[in-house]
C-alpha positions in Angstrom: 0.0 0.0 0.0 1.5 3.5 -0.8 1.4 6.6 1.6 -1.5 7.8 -0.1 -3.8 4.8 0.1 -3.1 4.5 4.0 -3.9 8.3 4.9 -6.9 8.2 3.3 -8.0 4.9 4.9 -6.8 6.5 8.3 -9.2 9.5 7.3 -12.0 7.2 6.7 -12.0 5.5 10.0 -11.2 9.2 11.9 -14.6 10.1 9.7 -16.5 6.9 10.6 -15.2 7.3 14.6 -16.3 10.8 15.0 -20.1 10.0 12.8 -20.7 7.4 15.6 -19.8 9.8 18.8 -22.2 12.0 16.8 -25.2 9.3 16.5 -24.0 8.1 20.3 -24.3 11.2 21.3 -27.6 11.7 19.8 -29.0 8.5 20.9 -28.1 9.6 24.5 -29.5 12.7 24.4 -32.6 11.4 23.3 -32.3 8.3 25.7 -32.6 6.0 23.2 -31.1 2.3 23.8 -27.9 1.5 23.1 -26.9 5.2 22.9 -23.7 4.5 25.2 -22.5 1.9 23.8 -22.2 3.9 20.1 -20.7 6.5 22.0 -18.4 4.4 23.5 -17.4 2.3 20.4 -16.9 5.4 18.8 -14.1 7.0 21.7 -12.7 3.8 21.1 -12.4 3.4 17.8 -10.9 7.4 17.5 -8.3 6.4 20.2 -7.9 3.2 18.3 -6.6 4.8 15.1 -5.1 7.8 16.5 -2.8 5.6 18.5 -2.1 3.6 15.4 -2.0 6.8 13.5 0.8 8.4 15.7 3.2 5.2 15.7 3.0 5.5 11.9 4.2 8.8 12.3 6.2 8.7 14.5 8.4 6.0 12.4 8.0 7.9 9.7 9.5 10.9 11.2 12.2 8.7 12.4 13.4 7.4 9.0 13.7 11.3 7.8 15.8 11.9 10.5 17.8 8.8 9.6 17.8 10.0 5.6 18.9 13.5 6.6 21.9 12.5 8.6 23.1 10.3 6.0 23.1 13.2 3.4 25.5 15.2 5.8 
């Protein structure tokens, strides 16, 4: 998979995780059933692929650092 193809897949599921705080947030508000657990899923999945999201980063940071010393 190329760069691209993974940010935008990371996009999606930041999009899908922030639509189902929205709907569990909703569902709360109006007290209808299962509105927590929506909620819930969707904290979850947010910190989900934000922790996966930084540790991507992060190594990807790393291996410029790497590239730039090297060119010194």
């Amino acid at each position: 998979m190329t760069d691209k193809h993974v940010n935008t897949g990371i996009e999606i599921i930041y999009t899908i995780a922030a639509v189902l705080v929205l709907i569990g947030a909703f569902f709360t508000i109006q007290h209808y059933s299962n509105g927590i657990s929506i909620l819930v899923i969707g904290f979850m999945l947010g910190s989900v692929i934000s922790a996966v999201d930084t540790s991507r980063l992060k190594k990807k940071i790393k291996k410029l650092e790497e590239e730039i010393k090297q060119k010194k």
